[in-house]
BAPA-912028 format. One line per field, with one value per residue (C-alpha): residue number from 1; x, z, y; residue in one letter. Coordinates in steps of 0.2 Angstrom, whole numbers. Example, Ala and Ser with C-alpha at 12.3 -4.5 7.8 and 13.67 -1.06 7.14 Angstrom:
BEGIN
lotor: 1:2
c1: 62:68
c3: 39:36
c2: -22:-5
sevo: a:s
# end
This chain:
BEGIN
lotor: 1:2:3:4:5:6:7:8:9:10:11:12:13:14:15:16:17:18:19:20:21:22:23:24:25:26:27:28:29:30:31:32:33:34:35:36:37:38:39:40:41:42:43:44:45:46:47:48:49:50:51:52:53:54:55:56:57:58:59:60:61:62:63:64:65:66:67:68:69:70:71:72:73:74:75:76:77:78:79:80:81:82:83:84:85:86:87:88:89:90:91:92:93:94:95:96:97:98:99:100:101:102:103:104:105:106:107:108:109:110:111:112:113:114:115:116:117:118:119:120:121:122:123:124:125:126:127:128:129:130:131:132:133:134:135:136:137:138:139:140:141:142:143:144:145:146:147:148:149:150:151:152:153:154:155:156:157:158:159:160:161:162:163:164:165:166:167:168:169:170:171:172:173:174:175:176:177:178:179:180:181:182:183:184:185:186:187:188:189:190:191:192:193:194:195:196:197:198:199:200:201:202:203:204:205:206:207:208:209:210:211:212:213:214:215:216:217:218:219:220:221:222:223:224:225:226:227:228:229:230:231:232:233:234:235:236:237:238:239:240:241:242:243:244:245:246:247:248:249:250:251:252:253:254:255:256:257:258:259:260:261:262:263:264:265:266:267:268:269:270:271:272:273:274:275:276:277:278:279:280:281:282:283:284:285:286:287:288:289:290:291:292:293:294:295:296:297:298:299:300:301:302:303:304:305:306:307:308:309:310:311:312:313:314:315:316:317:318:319:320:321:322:323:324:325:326:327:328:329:330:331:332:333:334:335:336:337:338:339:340:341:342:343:344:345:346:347:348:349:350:351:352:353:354:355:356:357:358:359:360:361:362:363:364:365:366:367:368:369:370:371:372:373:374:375:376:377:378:379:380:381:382:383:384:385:386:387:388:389:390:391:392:393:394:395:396:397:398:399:400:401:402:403:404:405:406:407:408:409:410:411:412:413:414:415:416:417:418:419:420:421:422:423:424:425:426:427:428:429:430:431:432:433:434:435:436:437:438:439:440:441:442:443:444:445:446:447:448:449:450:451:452:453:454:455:456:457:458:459:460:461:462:463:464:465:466:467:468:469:470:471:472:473:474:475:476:477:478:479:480:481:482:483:484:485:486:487:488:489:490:491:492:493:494:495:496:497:498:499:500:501:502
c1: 40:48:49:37:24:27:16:6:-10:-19:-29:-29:-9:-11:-23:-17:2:8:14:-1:7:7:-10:-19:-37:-37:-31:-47:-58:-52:-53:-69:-75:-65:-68:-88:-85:-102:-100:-84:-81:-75:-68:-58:-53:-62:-58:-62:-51:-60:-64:-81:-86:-98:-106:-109:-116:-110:-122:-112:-96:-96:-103:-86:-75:-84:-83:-64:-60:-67:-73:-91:-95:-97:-101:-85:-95:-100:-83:-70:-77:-65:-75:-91:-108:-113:-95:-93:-94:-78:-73:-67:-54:-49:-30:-28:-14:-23:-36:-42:-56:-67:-66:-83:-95:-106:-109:-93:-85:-65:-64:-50:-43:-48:-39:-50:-49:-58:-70:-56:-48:-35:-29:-37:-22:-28:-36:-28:-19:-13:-4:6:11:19:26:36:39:49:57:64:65:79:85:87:81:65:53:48:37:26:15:12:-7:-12:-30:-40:-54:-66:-80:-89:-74:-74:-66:-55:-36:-35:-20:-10:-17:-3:8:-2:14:16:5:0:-17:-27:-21:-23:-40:-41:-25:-38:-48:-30:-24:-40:-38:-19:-25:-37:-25:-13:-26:-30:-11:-5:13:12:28:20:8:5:-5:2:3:-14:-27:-39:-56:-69:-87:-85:-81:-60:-51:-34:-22:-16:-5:-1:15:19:36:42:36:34:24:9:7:10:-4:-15:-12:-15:-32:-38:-31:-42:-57:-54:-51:-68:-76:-72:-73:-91:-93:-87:-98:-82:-80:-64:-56:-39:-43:-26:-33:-48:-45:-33:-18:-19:-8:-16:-13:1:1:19:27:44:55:68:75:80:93:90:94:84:97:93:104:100:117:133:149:152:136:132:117:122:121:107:96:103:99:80:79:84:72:58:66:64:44:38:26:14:17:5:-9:-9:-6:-14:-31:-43:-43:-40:-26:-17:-21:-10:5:9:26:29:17:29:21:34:31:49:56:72:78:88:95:80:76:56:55:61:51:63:70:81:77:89:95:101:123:132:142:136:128:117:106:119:124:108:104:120:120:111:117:118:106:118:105:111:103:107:89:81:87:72:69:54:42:30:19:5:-10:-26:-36:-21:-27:-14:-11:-7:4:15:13:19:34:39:38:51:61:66:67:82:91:87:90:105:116:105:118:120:103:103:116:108:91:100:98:105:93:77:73:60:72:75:94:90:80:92:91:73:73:82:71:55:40:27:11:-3:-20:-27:-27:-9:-6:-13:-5:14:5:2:19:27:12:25:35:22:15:32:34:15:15:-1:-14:-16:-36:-31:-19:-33:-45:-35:-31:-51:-55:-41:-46:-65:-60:-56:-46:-31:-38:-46:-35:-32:-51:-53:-40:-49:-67:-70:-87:-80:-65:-79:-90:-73:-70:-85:-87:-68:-69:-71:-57:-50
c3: 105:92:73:68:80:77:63:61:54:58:72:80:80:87:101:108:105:97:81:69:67:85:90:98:103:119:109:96:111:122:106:103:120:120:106:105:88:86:71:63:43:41:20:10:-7:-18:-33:-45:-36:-26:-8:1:16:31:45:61:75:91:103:120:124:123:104:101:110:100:81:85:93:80:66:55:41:23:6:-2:-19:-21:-18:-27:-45:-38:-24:-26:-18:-12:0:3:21:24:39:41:53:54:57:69:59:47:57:52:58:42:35:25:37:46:61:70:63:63:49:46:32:37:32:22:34:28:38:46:53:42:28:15:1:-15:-5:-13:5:8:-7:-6:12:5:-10:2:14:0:-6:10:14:-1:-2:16:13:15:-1:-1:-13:-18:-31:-44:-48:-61:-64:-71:-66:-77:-76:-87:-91:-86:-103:-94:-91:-103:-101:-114:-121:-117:-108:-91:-81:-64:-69:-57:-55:-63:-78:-70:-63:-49:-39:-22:-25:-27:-13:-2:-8:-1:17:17:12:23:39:34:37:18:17:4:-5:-17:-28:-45:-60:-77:-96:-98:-102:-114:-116:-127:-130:-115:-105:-95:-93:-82:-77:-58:-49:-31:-29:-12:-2:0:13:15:0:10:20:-2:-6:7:5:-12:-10:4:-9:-25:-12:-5:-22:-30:-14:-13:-32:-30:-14:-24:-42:-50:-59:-58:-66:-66:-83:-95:-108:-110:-128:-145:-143:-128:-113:-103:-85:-77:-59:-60:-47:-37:-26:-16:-5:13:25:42:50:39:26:6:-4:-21:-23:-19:-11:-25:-27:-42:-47:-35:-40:-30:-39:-57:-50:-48:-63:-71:-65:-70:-87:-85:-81:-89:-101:-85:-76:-88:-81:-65:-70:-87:-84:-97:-116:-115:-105:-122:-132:-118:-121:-140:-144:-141:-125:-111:-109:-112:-125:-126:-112:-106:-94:-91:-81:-82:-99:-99:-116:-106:-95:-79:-75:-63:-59:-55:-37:-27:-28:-31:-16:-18:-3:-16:0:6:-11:-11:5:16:32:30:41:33:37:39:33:18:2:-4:7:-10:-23:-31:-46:-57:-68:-77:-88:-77:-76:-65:-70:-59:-42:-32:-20:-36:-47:-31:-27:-44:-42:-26:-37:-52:-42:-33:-48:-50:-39:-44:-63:-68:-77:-70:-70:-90:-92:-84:-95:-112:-110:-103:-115:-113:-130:-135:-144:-154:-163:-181:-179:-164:-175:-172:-155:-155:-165:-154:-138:-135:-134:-119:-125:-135:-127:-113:-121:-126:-108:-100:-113:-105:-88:-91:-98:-80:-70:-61:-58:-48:-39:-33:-12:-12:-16:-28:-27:-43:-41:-41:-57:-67:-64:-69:-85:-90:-86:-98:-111:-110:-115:-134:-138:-150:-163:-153:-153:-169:-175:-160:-167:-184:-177:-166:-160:-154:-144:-135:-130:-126:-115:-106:-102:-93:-88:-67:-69:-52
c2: 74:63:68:56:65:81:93:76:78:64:67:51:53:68:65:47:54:38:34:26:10:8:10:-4:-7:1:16:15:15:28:41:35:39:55:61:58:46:39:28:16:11:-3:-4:-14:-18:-29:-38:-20:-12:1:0:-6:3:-5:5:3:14:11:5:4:0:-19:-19:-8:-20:-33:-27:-22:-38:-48:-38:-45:-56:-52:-61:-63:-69:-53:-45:-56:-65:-81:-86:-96:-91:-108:-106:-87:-80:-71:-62:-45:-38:-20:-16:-1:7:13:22:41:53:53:68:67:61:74:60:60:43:30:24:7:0:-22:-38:-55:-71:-87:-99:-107:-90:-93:-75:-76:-82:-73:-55:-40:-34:-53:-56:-39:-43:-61:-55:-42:-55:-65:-50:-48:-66:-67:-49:-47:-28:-18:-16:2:11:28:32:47:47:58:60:74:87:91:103:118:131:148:154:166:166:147:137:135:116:102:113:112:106:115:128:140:151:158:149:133:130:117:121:124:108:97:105:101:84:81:90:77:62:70:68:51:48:48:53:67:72:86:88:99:103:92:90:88:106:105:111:103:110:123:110:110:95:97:86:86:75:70:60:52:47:31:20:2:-5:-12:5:13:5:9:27:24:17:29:44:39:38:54:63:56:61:78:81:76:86:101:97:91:74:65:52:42:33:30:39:49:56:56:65:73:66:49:46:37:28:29:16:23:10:7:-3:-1:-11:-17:-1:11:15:15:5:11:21:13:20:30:39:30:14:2:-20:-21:-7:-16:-32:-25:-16:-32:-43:-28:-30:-48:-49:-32:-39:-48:-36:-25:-37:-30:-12:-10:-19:-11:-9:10:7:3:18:27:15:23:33:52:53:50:35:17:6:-3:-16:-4:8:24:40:54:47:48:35:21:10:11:27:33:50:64:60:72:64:81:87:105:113:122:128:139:144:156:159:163:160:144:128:112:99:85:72:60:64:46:42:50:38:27:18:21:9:20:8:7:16:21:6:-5:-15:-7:-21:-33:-21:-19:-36:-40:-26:-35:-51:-44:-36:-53:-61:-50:-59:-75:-76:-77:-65:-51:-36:-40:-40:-23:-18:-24:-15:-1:17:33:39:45:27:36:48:41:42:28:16:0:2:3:-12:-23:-20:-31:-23:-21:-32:-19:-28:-37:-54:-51:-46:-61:-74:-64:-69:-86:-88:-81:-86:-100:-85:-76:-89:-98:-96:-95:-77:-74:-89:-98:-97:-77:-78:-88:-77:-62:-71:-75:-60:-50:-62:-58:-39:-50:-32:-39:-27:-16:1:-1:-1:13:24:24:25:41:33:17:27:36:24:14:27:30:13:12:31:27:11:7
sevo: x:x:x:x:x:x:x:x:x:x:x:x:x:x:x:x:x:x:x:x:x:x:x:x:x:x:x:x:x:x:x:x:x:x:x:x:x:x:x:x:x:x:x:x:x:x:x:x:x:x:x:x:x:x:x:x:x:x:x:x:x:x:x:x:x:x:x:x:x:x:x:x:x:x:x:x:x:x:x:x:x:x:x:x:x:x:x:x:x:x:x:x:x:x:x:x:x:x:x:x:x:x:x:x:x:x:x:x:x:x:x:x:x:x:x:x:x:x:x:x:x:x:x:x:x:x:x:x:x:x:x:x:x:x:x:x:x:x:x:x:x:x:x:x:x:x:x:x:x:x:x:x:x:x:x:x:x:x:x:x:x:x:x:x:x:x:x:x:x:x:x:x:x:x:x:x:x:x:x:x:x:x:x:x:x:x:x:x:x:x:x:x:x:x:x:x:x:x:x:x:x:x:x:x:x:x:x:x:x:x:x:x:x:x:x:x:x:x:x:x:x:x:x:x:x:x:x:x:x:x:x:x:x:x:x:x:x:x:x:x:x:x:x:x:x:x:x:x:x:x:x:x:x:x:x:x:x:x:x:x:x:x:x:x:x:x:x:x:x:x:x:x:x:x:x:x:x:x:x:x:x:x:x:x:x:x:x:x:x:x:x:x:x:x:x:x:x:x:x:x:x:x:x:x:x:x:x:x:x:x:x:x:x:x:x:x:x:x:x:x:x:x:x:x:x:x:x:x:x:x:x:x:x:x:x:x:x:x:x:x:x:x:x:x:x:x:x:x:x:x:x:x:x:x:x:x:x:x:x:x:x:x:x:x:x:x:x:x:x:x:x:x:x:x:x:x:x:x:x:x:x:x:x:x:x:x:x:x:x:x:x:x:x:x:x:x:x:x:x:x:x:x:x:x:x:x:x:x:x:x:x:x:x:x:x:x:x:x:x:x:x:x:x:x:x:x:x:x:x:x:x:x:x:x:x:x:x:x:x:x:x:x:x:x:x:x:x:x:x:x:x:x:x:x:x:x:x:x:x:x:x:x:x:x:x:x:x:x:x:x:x:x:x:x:x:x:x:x:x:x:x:x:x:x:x:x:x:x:x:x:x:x:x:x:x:x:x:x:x:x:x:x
# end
């Protein structure tokens, strides 16, 4: 049995004994009849970011065959702002890869991630899942490597406190029980992910504990590994789903808002990348162990396009009051090594040549495995109110630009800061780096200045790009933080109105 079969939890990988992103019709079908499935879910994203489910019960065989073969109709206009009623059947096709047992539904039931196609049977050009399959496709196009990526997503629990054991407030990071409350329920959540076929690297409790009016707000985070960016942000997707579901299962609410109140800590969807060669290997590190061109080139290029990027990862008003000084969140245009001010950083990677394994437990046999596979570069401006498929779209779309502007390992070297830009001492510094935009409407006037950027080798439709534009502007927020950060009121209702974003 290879690796990648092997303590699988999906139960689809584990039955057919096939790697997911082999499975094929035939292999839906006979784990439908094997296993007794009696319904399939068909969802995908629409244009608010969160996924649509359809249902259907399986009548006999050939209805099965049929709605695999070649999916069913639905109204795009009611999915996707951009497309016009009077023109809007759209078809829906779901890929195989992505199928899990659902783990919700008391009717046995495969659910599958599906694909837009338009009239003609043509992809549909400005769908969330088709515009990060091109913007990958021209990375590797004119990179020749692979775009990988995972996410962190932070979100918090919330629900009446028990007033015993209370964490201490802002110090929640990695807290254990009883002080921290919702380990059980966050762990739940990543068996869950993990059956669906989410590639789970850790999770924890964070920052974030506070309790307000007998009620407990804690911070938790499950963070991912690295895996192509399409697969990223489908695991992304499924993950958000599973963990509202299971918080409402349970009599918790959950939400993955940026920020949910004054000066205690927001929530990140912190974006990790790397890039892999044709035969697997990361190319982040050079020869020496150290930042390789290639990683500088795409950390340049994220320099380059940081202020649109916010359009696609910042996409509500409250997203800005998360984006202020002194909360671990970036409000400068610069990078660093394990510098959390910055906008890039490059975490700790595992480069000494210590077997620090052995060092405290003797005895212990080496792996032999390259720890250079590790390495990632990571962009920590967005939050949970991004589409996924368009912020790593977007990502896909700097990091080319890397290797397409000029100059770009000076450009890496200017915005480059081994600081904390927000000490006093470091004010000149500060000074001299740009700024990521403090609205909406700033943020679409940045994307409308790239927008030929984004749209160049037919990566994001221009229909998409305008509408994501009018829409920012309609939020009208240039002075909004400022007025919320003065009127308790407004913030709250601000928030309430954003608090199930994405």
């Amino acid at each position: 049995m290879t690796p990648e079969l092997l303590l699988n939890k999906n139960h689809l990988v584990e039955v057919l004994q096939k790697p997911a992103h082999e499975f094929t019709k035939s292999d839906i079908i006979d784990y439908v009849k094997s296993q007794g499935i009696e319904m399939i879910n068909f969802m995908y994203p629409a244009g608010d970011g969160r996924l649509k489910t359809l249902n259907f019960v399986i009548n006999n065989l050939s209805y099965l065959d049929t709605i695999l073969s070649f999916g069913e109709r639905v109204d795009g206009s009611s999915l996707f702002a951009h497309i016009e009623p009077g023109n809007s059947d759209l078809y829906v096709l779901p890929r195989f890869r992505t199928a899990f047992l659902d783990p919700f539904a008391e009717i046995p039931t495969v659910t599958m991630l599906c694909t837009f196609f338009d009239k003609d049977g043509n992809r549909l050009e400005n769908s969330p899942e088709y515009t990060l399959e091109k913007a990958c496709k021209a990375f590797r196009d004119t990179t020749g490597l692979q775009f990988e990526a995972m996410g962190e997503l932070e979100f918090y629990v919330i629900a009446p406190d028990d007033e015993t054991y209370p964490a201490t407030d802002q110090r929640g990071y990695h807290e254990s029980a009883p002080f921290a409350k919702f380990n059980e329920f966050r762990t739940r959540c990543m068996s869950y992910i993990a059956a669906t076929g989410g590639q789970i690297k850790y999770g924890h409790s964070e920052v974030g504990n506070f309790t307000i009016n007998g009620t407990i707000y804690e911070q938790n985070e499950i963070e991912f590994l690295p895996v192509r960016a399409e697969d990223a942000a489908d695991q992304l997707v499924v993950a958000k789903w599973i963990i509202r579901n299971l918080a409402h299962e349970m009599g918790y609410t959950v939400t993955f808002a940026p920020k949910i109140t004054t000066g205690k800590a927001g929530s990140g969807l912190h974006i990790h990348m790397r890039f892999t060669d044709p035969n697997g290997q990361n190319v982040m590190l050079d020869s020496t162990r150290h930042l390789s061109d290639d990683a500088r080139r795409a950390i340049a290029g994220m320099m380059e396009m940081a202020q649109s990027i916010t359009a696609f990862g910042n996409t509500n008003p409250t997203s800005y009051f998360r984006l202020v000084p002194h909360q671990e969140a970036p409000t400068n245009i610069c990078w660093g090594d394990r510098n959390r001010s910055v906008l890039v950083r490059v975490p700790l990677g595992w480069t000494a040549q210590a077997d620090m394994c052995a060092l405290i437990n003797p005895g212990s046999q080496a792996t032999g495995g390259s720890t250079t596979q590790k390495q990632t570069v990571e962009i920590r401006s967005a939050d949970g109110s991004a589409d996924i498929y368009f912020l790593l779209a977007a990502l896909a779309v700097a990091c080319r630009q890397g290797w397409e502007m000029e100059n770009a390992l000076g450009k890496a070297q200017a915005t480059y800061v081994d600081v904390d830009i927000h000490r006093a001492e470091n004010a000149d510094k500060l000074n001299s780096l740009d700024h990521l935009p403090a609205s909406c409407s700033e943020s679409a006037d940045c994307l409308q200045k790239a927008r030929d950027i984004y749209e160049a080798k037919g990566v994001f439709d221009p229909r998409m790009i305008d509408d994501t534009i009018s829409r920012l502007k309609a939020f009208d927020d240039a002075e909004l933080v400022t007025r919320a950060r003065a009127d308790e009121k407004l913030m709250t209702e601000l928030v309430n109105r954003y608090f199930h974003c994405g």
